[in-house]
C-alpha positions in Angstrom: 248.0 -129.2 218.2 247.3 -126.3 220.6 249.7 -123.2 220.7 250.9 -122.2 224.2 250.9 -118.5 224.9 254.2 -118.0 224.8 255.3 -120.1 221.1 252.2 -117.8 219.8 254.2 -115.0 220.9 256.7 -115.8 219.5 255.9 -117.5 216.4 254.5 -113.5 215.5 258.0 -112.2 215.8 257.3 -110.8 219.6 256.2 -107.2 219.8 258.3 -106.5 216.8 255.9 -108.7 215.0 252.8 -107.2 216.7 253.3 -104.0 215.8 253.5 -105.3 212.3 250.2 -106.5 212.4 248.8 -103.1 214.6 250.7 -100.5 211.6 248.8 -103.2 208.6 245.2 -103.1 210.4 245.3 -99.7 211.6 246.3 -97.8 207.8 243.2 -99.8 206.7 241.2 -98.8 209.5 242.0 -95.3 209.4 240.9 -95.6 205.6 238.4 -97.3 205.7 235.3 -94.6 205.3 232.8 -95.9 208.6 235.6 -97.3 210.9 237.4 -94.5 210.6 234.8 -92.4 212.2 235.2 -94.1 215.4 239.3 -93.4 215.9 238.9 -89.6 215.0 239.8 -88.7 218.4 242.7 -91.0 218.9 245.5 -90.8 216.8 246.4 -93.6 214.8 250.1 -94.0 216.2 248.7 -93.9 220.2 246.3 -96.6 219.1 248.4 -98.8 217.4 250.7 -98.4 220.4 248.5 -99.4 223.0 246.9 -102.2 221.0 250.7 -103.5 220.8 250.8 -103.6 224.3 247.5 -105.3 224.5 248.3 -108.3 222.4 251.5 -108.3 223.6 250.0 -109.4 227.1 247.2 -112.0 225.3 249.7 -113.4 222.8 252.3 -114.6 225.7 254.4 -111.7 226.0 255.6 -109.4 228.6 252.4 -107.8 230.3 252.7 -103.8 229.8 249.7 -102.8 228.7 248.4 -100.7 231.6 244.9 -99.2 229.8 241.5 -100.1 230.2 240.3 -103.7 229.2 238.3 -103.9 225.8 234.9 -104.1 227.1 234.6 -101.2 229.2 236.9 -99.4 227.3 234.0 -99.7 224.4 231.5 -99.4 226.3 230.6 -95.9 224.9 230.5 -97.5 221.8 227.7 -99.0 219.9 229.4 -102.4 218.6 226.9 -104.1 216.5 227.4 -107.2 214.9 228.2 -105.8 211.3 230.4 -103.3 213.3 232.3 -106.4 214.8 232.6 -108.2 211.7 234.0 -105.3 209.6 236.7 -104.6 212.6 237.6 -108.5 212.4 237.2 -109.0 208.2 240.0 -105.8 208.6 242.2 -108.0 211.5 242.5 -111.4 209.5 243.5 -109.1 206.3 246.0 -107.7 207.8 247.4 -110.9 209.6 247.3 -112.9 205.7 249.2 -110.0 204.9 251.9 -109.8 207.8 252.4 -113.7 206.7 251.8 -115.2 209.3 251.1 -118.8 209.7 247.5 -120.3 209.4 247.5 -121.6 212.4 249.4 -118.2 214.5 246.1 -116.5 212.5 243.2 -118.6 214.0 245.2 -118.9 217.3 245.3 -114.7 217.3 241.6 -114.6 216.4 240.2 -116.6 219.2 241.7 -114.3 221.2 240.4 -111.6 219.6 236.9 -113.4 219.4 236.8 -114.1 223.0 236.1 -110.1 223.2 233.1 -110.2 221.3 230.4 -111.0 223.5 231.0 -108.5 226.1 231.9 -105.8 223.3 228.8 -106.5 220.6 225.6 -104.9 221.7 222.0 -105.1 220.8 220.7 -101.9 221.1 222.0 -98.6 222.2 220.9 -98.7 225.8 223.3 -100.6 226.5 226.2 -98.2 225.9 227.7 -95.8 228.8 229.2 -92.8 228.9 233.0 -93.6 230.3 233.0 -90.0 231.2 230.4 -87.4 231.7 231.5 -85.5 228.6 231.7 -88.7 226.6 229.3 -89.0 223.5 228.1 -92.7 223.1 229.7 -93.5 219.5 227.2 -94.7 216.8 227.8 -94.0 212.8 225.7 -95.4 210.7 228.0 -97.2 207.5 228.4 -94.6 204.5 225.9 -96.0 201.3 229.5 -96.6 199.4 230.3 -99.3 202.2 227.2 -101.6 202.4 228.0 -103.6 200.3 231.8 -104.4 201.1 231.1 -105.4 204.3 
């Protein structure tokens, strides 16, 4: 049985349930050794914030979120596939752990997943400068990473 929009929303407790989720992924993204590297300008409670908002909107929920959409809003960014993977390994962890129900999980990732193919990039050509003093983002995974990924 398909979930609607708005029983996903609130079958994750709403925003209060969001922001569950948002606090779980991003304490393991800010220590996680290469994701990390790409927040370091953005501090950890605007980002969890704004992500609240986000999924608030996607999951069914009041539509707040007035910042840029994912894909140009990474477009300075050099998402690889293992990059992808890592971020979305991190997102289901932290969903398992916020208890959520199988079903609210997989519902949540699709909508993460439907992201991924304007986000994930082949090579770094294709990344843009959002700003003129923007620095395209590319950091190559630490040695003591490799293999958790």
């Amino acid at each position: 049985m398909r979930i609607t929009q708005e029983e996903l929303y609130v079958r994750v407790g709403g925003r209060p349930g969001i922001m569950e989720v948002m606090k779980l992924f991003y304490d393991k993204i800010y220590a996680d050794p290469w994701l990390k590297l790409f927040f370091s300008v953005v501090s950890q409670e605007h980002i969890e914030n704004q992500q609240a908002d986000f999924m608030t909107s996607c999951l069914g929920g009041p539509k707040k979120y007035c910042g840029r959409l994912p894909i140009p809003a990474h477009e300075h960014v050099f998402v690889t596939e293992e990059l992808f993977q890592a971020r979305s390994k991190i997102l289901r962890e932290s969903l398992d752990e916020a208890g959520l129900d199988p079903s609210v999980v997989e519902a949540w990732i699709k909508v993460d997943d439907a992201f991924k193919q304007g986000m994930v990039k082949s090579s770094m050509s294709e990344c843009k400068k959002r700003f003129f003093t923007d620095e395209i983002l590319n950091f190559k995974i630490p040695m003591q990473c490799e293999l958790a990924v």
